[in-house]
Each structure stands twice: as C-alpha cells, then as structure tokens.
DSSP file (Angstrom, degrees, kcal/mol; ACC not computed):
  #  RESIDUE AA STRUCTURE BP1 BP2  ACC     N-H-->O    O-->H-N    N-H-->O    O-->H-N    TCO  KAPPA ALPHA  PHI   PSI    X-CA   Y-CA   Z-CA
    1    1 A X     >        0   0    0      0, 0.0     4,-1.6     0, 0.0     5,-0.1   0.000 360.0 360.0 360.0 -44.9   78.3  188.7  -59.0
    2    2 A X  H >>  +     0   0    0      2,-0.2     4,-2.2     1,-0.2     3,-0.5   0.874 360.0  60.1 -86.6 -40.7   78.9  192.3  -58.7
    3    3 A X  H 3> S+     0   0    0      1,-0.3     4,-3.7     2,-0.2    -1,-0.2   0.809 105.2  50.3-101.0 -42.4   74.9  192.8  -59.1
    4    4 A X  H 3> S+     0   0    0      2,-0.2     4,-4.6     3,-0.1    -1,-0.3   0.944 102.2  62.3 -61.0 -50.7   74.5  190.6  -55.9
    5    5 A X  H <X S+     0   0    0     -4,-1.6     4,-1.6    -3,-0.5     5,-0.4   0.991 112.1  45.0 -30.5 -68.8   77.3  193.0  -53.8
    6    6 A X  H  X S+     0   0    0     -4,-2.2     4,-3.6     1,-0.2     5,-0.2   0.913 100.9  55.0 -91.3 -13.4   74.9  195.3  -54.4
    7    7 A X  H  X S+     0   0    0     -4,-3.7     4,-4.3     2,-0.2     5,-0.3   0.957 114.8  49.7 -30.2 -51.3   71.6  193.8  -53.6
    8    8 A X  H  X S+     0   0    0     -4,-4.6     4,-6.3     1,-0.2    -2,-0.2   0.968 107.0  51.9 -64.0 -50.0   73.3  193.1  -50.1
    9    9 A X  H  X S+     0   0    0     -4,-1.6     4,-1.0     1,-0.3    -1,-0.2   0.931 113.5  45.6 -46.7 -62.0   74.6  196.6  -49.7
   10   10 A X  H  X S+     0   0    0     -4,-3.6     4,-2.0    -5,-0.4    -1,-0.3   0.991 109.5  52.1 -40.3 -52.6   71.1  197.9  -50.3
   11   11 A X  H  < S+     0   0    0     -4,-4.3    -2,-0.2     2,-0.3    -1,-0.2   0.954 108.6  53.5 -50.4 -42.8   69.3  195.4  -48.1
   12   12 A X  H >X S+     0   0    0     -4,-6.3     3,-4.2    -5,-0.3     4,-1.2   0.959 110.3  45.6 -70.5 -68.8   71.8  196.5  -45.4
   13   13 A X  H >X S+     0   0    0     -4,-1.0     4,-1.0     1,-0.3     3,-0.7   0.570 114.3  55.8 -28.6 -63.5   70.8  200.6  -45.9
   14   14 A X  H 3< S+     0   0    0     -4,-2.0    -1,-0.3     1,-0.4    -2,-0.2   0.260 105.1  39.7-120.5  -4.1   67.5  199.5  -45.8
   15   15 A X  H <4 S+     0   0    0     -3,-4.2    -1,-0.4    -5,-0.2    -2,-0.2   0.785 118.5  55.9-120.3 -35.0   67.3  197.6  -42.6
   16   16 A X  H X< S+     0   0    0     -4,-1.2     3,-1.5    -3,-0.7    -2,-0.3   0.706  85.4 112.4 -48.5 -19.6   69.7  200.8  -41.3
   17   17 A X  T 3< S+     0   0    0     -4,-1.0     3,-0.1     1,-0.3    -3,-0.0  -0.294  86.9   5.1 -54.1 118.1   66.8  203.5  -42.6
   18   18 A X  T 3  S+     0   0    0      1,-0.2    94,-1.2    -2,-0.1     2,-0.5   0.718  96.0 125.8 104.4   5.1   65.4  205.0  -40.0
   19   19 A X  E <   -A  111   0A   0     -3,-1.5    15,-1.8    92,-0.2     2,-0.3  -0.933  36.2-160.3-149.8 119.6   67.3  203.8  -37.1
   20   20 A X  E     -AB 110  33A   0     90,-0.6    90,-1.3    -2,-0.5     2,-0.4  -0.919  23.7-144.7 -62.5  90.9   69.2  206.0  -34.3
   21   21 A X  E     -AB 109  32A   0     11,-1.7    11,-1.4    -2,-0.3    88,-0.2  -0.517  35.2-160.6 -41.7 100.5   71.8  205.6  -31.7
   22   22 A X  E     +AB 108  31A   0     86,-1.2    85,-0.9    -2,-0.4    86,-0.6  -0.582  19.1 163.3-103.1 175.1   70.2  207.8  -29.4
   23   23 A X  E     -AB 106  30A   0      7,-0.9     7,-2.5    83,-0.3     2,-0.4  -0.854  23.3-119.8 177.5 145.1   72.7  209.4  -26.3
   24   24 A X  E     -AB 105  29A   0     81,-1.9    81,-1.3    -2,-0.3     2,-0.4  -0.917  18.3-172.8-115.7 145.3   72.5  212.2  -23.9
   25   25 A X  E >  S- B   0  28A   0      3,-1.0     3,-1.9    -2,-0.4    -2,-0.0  -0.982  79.4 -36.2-112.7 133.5   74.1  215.3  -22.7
   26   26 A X  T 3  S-     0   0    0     -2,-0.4    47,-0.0     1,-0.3    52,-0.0  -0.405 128.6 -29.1  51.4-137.5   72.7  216.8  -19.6
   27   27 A X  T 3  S+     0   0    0     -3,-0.1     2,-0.4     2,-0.1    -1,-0.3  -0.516 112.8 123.6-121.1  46.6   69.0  216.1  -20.0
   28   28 A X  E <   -B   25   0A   0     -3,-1.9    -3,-1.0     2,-0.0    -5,-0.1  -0.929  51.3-147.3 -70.7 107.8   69.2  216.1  -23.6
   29   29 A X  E     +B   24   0A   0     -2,-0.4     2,-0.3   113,-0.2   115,-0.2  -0.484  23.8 168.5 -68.1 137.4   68.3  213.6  -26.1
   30   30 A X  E     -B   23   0A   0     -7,-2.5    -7,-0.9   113,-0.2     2,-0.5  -0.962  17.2-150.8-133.5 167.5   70.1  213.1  -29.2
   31   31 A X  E     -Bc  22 145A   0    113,-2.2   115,-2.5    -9,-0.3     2,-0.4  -0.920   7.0-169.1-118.5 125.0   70.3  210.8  -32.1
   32   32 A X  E     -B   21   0A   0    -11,-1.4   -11,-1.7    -2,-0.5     2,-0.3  -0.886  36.6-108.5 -96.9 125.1   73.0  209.7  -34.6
   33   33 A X  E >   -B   20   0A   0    113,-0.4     3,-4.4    -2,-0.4   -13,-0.2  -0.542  25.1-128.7 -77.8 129.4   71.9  207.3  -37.9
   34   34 A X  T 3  S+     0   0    0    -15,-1.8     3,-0.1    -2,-0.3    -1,-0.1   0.222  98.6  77.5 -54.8  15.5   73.1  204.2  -37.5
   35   35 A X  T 3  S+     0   0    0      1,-0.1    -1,-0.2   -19,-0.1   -15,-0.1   0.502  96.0  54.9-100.0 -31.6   74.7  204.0  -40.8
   36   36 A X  S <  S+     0   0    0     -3,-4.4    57,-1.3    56,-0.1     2,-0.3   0.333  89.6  81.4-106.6  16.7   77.5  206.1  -39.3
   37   37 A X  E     +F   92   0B   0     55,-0.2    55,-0.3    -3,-0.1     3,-0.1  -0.906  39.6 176.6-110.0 147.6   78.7  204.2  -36.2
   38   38 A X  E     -     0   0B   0     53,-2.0     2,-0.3    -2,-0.3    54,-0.1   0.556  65.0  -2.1-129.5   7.9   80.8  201.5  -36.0
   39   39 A X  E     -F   91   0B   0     52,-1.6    52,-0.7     2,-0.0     2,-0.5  -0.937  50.8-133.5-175.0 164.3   81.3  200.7  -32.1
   40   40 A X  E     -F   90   0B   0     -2,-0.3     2,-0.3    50,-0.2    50,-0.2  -0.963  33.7-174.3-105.7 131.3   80.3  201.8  -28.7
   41   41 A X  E     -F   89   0B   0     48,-0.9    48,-1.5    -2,-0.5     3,-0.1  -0.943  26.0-118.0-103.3 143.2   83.1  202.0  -26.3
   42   42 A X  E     -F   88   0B   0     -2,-0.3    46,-0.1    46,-0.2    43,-0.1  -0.475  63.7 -66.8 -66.7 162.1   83.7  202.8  -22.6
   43   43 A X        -     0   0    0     44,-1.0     2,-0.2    41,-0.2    -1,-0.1  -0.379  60.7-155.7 -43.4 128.4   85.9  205.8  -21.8
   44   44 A X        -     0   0    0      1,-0.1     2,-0.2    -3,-0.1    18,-0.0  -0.502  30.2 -88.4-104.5 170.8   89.4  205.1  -23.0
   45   45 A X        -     0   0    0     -2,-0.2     2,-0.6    16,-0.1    16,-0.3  -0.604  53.4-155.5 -81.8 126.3   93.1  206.6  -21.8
   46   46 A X        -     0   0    0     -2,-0.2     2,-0.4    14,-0.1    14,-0.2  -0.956   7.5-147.9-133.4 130.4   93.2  209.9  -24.4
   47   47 A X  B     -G   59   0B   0     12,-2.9    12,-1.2    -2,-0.6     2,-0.4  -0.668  21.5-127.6 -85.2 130.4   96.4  210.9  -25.0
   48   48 A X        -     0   0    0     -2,-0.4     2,-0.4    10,-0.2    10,-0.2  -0.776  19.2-158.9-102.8 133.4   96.2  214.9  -25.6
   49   49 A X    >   -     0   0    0     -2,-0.4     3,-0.9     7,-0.1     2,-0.3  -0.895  20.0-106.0 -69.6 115.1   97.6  216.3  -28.4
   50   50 A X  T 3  S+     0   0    0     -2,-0.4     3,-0.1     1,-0.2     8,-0.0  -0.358  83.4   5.8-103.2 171.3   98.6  220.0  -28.7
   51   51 A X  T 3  S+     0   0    0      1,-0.4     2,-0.2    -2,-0.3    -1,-0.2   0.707  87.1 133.3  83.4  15.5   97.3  223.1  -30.5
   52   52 A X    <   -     0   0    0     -3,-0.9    -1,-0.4     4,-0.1     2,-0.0  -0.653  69.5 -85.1 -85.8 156.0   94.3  221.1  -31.4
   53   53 A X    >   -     0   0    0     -2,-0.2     3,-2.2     1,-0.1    -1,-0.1  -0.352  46.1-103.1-105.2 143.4   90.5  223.1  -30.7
   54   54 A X  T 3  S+     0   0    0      1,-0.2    -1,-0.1    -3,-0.1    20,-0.1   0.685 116.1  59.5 -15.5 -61.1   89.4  222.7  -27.3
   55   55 A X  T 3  S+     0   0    0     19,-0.2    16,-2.9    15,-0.1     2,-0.7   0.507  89.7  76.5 -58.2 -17.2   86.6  220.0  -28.2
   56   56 A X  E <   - H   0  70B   0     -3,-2.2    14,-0.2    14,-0.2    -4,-0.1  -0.870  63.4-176.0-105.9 116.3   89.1  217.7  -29.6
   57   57 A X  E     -     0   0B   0     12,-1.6     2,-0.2    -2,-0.7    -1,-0.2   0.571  48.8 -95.0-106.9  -3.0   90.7  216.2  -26.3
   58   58 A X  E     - H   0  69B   0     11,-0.8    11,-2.7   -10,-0.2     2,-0.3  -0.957  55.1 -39.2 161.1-131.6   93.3  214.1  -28.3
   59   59 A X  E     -GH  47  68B   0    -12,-1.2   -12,-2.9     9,-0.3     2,-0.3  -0.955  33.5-159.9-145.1 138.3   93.6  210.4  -29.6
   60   60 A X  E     - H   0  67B   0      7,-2.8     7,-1.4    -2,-0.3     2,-0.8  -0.775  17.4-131.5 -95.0 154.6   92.8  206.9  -28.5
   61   61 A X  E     - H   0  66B   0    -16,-0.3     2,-0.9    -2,-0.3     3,-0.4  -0.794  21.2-172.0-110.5  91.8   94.2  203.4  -29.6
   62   62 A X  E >  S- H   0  65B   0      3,-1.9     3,-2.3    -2,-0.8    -2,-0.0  -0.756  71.9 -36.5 -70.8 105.2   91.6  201.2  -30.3
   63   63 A X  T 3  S-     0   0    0     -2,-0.9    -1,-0.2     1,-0.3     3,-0.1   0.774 126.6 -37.8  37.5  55.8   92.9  198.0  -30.9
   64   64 A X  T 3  S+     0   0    0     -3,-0.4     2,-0.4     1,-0.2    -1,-0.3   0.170 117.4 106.2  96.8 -19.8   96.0  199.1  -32.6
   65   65 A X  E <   -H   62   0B   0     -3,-2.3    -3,-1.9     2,-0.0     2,-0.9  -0.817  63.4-138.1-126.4 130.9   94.1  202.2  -34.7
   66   66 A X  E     +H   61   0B   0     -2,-0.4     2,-0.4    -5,-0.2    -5,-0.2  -0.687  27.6 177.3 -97.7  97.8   94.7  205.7  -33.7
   67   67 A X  E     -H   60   0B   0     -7,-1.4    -7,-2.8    -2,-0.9    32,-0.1  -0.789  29.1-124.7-114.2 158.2   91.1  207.9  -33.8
   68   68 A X  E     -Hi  59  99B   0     30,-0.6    32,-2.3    -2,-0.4     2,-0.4  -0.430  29.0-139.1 -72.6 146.2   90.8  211.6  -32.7
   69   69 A X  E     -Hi  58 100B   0    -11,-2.7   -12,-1.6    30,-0.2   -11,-0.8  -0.987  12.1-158.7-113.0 159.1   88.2  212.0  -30.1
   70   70 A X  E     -Hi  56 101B   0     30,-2.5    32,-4.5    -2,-0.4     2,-0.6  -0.911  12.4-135.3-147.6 134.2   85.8  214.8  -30.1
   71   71 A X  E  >  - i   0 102B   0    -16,-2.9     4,-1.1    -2,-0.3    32,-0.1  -0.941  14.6-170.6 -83.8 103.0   83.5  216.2  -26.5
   72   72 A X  H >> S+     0   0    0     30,-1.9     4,-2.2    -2,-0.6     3,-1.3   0.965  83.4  62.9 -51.8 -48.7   80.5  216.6  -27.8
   73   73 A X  H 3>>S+     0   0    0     29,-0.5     5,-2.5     1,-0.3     4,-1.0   0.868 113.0  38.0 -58.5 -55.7   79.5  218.3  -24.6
   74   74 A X  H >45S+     0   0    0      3,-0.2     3,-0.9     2,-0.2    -1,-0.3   0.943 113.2  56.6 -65.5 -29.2   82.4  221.4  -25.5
   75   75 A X  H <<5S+     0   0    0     -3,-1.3    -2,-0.2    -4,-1.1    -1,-0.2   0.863 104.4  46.1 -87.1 -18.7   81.7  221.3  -29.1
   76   76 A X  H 3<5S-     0   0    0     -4,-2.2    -1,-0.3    -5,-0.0    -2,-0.2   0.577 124.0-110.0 -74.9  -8.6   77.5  222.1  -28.5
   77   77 A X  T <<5S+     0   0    0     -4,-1.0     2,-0.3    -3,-0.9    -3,-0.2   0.969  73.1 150.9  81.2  37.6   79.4  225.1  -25.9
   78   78 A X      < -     0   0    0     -5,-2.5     2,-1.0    -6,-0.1    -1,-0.2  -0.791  58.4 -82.1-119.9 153.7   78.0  223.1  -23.1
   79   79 A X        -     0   0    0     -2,-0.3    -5,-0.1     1,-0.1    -6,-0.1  -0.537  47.0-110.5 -67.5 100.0   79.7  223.0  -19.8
   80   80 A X        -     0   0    0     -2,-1.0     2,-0.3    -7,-0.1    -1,-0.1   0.159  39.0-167.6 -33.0 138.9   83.0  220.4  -19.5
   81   81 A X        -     0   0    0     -3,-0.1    -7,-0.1    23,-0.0    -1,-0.1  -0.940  23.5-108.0-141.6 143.8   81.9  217.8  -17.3
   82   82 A X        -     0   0    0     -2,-0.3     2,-0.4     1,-0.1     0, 0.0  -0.242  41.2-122.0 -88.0 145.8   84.3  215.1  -15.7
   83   83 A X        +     0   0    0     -2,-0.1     2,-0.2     2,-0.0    -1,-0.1  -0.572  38.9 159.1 -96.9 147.8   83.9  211.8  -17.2
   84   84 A X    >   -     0   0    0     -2,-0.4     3,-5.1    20,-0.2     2,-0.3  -0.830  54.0 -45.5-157.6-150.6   83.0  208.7  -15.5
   85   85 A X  T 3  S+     0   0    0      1,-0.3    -2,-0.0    -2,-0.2    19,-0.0   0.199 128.4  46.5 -89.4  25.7   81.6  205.1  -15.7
   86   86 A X  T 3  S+     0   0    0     -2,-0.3    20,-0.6    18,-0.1     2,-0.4   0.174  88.8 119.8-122.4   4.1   78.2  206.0  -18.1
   87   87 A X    <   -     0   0    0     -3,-5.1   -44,-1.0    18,-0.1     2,-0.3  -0.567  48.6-170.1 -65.2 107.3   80.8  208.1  -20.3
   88   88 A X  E     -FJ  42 103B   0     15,-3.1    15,-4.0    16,-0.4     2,-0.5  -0.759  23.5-144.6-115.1 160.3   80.7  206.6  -23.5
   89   89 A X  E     -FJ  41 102B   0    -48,-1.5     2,-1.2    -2,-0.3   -48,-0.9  -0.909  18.1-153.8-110.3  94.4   82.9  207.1  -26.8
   90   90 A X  E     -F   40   0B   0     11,-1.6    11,-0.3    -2,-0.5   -50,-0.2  -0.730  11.2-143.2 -41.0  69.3   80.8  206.7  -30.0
   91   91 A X  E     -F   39   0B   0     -2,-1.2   -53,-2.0   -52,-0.7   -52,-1.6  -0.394  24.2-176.3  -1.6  96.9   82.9  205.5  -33.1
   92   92 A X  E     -FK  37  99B   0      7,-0.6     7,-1.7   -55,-0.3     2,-0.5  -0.733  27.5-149.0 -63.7 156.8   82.1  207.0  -36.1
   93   93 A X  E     + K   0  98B   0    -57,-1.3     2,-0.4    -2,-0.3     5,-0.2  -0.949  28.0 164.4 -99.4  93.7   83.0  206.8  -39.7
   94   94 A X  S    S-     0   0    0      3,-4.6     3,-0.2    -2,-0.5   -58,-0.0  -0.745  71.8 -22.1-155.5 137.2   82.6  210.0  -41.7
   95   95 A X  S    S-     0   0    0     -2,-0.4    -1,-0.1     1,-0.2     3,-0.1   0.545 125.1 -57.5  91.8  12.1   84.0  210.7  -44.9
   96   96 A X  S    S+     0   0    0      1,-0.2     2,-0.3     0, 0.0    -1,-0.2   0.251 109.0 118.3 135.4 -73.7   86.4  208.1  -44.2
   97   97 A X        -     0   0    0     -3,-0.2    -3,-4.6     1,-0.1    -1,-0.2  -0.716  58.8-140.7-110.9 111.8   87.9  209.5  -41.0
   98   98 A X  E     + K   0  93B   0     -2,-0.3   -30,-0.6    -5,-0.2    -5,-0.3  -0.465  32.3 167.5 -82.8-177.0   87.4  207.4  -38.3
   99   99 A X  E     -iK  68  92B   0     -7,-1.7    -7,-0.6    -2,-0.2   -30,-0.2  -0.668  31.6-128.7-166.7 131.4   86.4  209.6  -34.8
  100  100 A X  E     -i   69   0B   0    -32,-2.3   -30,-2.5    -2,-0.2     2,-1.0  -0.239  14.4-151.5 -74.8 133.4   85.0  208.9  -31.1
  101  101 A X  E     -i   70   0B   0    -11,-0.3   -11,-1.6   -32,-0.2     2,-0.7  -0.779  13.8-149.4-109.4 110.5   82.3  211.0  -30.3
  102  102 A X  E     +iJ  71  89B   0    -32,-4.5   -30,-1.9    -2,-1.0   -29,-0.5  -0.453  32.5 154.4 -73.7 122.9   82.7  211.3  -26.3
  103  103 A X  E     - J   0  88B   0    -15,-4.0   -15,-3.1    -2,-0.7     3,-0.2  -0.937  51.3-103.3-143.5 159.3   79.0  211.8  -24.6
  104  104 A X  S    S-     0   0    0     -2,-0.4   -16,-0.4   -17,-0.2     2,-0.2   0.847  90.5 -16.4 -26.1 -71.3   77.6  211.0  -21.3
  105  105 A X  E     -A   24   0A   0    -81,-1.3   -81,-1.9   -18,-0.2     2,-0.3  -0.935  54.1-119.7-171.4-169.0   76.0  208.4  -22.2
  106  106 A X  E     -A   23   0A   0    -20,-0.6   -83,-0.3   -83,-0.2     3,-0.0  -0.806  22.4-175.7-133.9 142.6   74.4  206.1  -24.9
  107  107 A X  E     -     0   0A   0    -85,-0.9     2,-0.3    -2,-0.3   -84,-0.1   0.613  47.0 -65.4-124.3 -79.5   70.6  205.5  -24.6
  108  108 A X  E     -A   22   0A   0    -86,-0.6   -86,-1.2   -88,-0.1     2,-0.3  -0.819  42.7 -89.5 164.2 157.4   69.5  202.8  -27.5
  109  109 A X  E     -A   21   0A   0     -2,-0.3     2,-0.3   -88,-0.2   -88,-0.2  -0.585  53.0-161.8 -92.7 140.1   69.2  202.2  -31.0
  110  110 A X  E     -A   20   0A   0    -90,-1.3   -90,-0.6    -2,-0.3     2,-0.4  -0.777  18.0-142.5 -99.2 146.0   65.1  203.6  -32.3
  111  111 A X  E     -A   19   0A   0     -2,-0.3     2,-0.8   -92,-0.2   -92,-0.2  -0.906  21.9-159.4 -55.1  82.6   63.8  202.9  -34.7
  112  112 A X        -     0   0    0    -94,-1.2     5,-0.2    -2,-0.4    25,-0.0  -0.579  18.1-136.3-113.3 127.9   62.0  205.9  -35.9
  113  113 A X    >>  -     0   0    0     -2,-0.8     4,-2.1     1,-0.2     3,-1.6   0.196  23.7-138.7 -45.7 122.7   59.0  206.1  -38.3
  114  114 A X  T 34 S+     0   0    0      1,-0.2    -1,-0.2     2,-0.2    -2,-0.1   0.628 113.0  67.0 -79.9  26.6   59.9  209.3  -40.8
  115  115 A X  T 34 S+     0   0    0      3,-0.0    -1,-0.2     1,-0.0    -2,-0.1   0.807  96.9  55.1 -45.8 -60.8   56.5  210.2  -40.5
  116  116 A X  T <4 S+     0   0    0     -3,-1.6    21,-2.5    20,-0.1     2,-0.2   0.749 101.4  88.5 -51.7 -45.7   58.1  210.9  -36.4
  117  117 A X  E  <  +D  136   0A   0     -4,-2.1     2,-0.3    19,-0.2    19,-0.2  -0.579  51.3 153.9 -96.9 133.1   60.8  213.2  -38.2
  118  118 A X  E     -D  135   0A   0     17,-1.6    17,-3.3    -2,-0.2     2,-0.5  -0.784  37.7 -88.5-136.6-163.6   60.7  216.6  -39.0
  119  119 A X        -     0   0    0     -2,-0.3     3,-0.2    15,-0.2    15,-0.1  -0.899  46.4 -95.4-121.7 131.1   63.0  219.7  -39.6
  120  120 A X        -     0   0    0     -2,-0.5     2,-0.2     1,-0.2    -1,-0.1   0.448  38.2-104.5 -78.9 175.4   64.0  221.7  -37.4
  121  121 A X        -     0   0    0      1,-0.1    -1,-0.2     2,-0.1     0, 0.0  -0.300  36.1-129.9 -65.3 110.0   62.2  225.3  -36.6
  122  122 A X        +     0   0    0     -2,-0.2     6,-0.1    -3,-0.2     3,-0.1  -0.429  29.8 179.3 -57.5 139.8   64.2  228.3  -38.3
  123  123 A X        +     0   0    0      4,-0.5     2,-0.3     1,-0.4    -1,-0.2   0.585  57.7  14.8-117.8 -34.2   64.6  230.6  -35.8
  124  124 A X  S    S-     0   0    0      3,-0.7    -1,-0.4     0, 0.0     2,-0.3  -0.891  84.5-105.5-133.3 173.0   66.6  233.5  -37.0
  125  125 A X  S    S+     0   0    0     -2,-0.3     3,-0.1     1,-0.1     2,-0.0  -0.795 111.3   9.2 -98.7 151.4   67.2  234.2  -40.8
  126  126 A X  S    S+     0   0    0     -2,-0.3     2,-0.5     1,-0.1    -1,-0.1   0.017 110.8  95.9  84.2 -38.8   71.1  233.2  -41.2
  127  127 A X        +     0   0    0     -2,-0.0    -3,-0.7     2,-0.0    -4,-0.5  -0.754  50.7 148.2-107.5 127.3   71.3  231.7  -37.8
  128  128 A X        -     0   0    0     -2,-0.5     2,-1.3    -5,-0.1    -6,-0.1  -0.965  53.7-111.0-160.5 157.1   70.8  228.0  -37.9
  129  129 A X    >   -     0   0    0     -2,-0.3     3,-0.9     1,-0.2    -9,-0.1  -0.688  30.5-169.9 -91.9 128.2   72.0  225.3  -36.0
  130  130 A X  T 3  S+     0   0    0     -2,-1.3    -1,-0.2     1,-0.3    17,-0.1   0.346  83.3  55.5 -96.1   1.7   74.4  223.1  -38.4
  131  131 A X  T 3  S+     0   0    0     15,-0.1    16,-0.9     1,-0.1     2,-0.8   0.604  92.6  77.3-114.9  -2.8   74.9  220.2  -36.5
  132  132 A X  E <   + E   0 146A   0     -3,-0.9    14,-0.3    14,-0.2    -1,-0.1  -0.819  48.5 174.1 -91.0 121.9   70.8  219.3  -36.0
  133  133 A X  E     -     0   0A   0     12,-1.3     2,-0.3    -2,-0.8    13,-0.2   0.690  62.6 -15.9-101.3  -8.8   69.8  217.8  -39.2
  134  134 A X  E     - E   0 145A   0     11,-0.5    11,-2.6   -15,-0.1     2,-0.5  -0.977  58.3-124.9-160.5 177.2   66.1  216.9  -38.0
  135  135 A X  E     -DE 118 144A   0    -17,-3.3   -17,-1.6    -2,-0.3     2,-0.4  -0.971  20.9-152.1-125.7 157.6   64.1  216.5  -34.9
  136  136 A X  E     -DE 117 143A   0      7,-3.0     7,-0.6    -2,-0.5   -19,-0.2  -0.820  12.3-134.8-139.9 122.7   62.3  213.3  -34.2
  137  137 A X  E     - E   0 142A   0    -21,-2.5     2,-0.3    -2,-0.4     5,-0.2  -0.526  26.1-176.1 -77.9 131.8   59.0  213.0  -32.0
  138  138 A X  E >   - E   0 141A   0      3,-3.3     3,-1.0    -2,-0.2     2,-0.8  -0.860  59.6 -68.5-116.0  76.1   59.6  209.9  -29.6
  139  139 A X  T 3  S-     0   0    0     -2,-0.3     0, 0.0     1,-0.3     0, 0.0  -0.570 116.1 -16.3  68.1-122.0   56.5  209.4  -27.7
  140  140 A X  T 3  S+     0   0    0     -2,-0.8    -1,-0.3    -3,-0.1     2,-0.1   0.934 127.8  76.5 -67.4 -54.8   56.3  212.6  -25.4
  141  141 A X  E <  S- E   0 138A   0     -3,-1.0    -3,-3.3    -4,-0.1     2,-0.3  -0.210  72.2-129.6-101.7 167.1   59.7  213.4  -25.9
  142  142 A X  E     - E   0 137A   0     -5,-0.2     2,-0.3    -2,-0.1  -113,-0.2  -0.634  11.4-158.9-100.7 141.6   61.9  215.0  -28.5
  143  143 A X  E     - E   0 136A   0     -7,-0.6    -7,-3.0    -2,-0.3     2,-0.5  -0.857  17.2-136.6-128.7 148.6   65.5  213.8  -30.2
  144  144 A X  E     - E   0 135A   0     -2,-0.3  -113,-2.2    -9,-0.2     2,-0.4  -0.883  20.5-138.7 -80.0 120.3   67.9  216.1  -32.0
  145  145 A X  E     -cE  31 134A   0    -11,-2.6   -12,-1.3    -2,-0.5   -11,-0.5  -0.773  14.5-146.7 -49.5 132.7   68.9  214.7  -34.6
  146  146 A X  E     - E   0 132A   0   -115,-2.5     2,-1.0    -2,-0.4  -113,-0.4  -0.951   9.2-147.4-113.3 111.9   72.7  215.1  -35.7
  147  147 A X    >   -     0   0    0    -16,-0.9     3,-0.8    -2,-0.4  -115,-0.1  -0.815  13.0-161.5 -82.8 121.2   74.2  215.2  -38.9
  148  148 A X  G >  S+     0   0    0     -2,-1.0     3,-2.0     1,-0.3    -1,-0.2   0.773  89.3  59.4 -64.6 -26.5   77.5  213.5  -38.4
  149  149 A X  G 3  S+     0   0    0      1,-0.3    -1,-0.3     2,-0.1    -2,-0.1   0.151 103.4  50.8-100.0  17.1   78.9  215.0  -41.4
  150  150 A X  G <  S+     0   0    0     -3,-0.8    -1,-0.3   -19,-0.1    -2,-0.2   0.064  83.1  96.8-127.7   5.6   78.3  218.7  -40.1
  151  151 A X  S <  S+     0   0    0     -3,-2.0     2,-0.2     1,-0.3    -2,-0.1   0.431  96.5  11.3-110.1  29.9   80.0  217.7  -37.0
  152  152 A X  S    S-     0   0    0     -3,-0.1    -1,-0.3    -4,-0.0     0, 0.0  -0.608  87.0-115.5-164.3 153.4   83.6  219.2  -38.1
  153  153 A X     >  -     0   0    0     -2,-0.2     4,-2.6    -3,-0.2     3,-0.3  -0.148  39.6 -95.3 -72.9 152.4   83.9  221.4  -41.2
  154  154 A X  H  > S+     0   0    0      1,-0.2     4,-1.3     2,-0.1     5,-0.1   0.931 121.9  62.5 -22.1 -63.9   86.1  220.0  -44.2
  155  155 A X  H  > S+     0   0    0      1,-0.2     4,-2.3     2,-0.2    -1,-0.2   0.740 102.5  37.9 -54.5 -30.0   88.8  221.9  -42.7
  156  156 A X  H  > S+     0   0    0     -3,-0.3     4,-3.3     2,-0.2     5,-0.4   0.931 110.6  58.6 -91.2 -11.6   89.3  220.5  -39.5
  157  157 A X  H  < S+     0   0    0     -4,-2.6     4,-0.3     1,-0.3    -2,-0.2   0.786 110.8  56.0 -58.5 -21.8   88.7  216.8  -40.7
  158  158 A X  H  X S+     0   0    0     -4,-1.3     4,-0.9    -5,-0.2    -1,-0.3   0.750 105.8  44.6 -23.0 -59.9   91.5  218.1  -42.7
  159  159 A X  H  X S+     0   0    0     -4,-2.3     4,-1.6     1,-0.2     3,-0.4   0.816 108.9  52.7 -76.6 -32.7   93.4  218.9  -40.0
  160  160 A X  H  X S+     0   0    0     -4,-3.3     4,-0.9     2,-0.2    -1,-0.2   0.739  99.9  63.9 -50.2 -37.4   92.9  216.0  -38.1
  161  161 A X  H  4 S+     0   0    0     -5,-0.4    -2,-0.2    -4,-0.3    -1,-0.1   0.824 106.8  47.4 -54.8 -38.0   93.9  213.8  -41.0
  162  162 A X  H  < S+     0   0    0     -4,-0.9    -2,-0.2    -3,-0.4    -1,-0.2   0.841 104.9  54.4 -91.2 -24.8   97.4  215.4  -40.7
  163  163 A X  H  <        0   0    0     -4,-1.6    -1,-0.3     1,-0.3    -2,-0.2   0.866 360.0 360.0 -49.8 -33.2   97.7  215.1  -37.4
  164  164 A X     <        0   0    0     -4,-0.9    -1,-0.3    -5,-0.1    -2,-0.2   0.127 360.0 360.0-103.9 360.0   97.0  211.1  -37.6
C-alpha cells in the first residue's frame, strides 16, 4: 500500500518537473516551480500588522486560514505600486508556512525544457542575487527564475510563524 502512495507522489513531481507559474513586475518576467504554489488569488482585504519589514504588508483570510502576504515588488527594492484588478496574490507553501506572494500580475504555467534553463551569470565575487535560482530562455525572451525557499531567510519565516 504504502509503495503505491509513493508511486503516485512521484508521478505527481514528475508531471510538476519543469513547469513554471510565470508573473510580472514592471516589464519583468519571472517564474516560480509549480511544485510550490497552491492557488492564485485576486487581491484580497490585508489587514496590516505592525513592526513587521516593509515588504510584508500584513495578513489575509483565505477561507478561514490566516497567511502573511509578502510585495514582491518592495522585496526585489522595486518601486511600491498601487494595486489593482491584474494584482494577483500567489499562495505558496514553503517549509510549511503558507504565504501570498503579491505581484502584478500572473502570466501562465510553462513548461520549460531544462535544456532552456541555465544559471545565472556571477557578476561580482560575493555579490549574488539569492532569490534567482536559474534563468530560463523562452523563445526570445528571458524568465528569472525564483527560489521560493530564498524568498525569506529562516529568521523571518520564523518570525512570521510567531506572529500567526
């Protein structure tokens, strides 16, 4: 029985390998693996919490369940932009901890060949960017890749935990 659980649980990674949630900020592409989202939402009512870091603009109730939400746009250092009706809230799961990733706006799931993926160019020695975990060439154009699990340190998914 238990050897069948995990047949399926493979099959399902396997039909997730390779496939992106893609969304933009400003005229930027990026991509999330689909392995870490678990809904798309419209902009929701976010109740502000204080003494929490800029980027984390408080908490929603999704259908009874209270998750933190996070502006990507402030947490790349990108310029606060007012939200409206192509503002979308990503759902993740990571570690655990669920958390809305707020971004303009939500593109389509890729499938992209990892052939298509590479990593991205060190640019200074030290200086790297910790939330691109690859790039992936899309036809002409180019996707950031995100590792969700770089997109808050232990500590503050820690600190978020206690808040919740």
């Amino acid at each position: 029985m238990s050897n069948t659980v995990e047949n399926v649980m493979e099959m399902e990674e396997d039909t997730q390998k390779g496939r992106f949630l893609t969304f933009s900020l400003d005229r930027e592409s990026f991509g999330i693996e689909i392995k870490y989202v678990t809904e798309i939402i419209g902009i929701q009512t976010i109740t502000e919490i204080p003494e929490l870091p800029e980027y984390v603009k408080g908490i929603i109730n999704l259908r009874g369940k209270i998750i933190p939400v996070m502006d990507v746009r402030l947490r790349f250092k990108k310029q606060s932009r007012e939200y409206n009706d192509r503002t979308c809230v990503i759902v993740v799961d990571i570690n655990d901890i669920s958390i809305g990733l707020i971004v303009d706006s939500v593109s389509e799931v890729l499938a992209i060949p990892e052939q298509d993926i590479v990593e991205p160019p060190k640019m200074n020695k030290g200086l790297s960017n910790r939330y691109i975990k690859m790039i992936a060439k899309v036809g002409n154009d180019v996707k950031l890749l995100l590792d969700c699990e770089k997109l808050l340190t232990g500590d503050e998914l820690e600190d978020l935990g206690k808040v919740l």
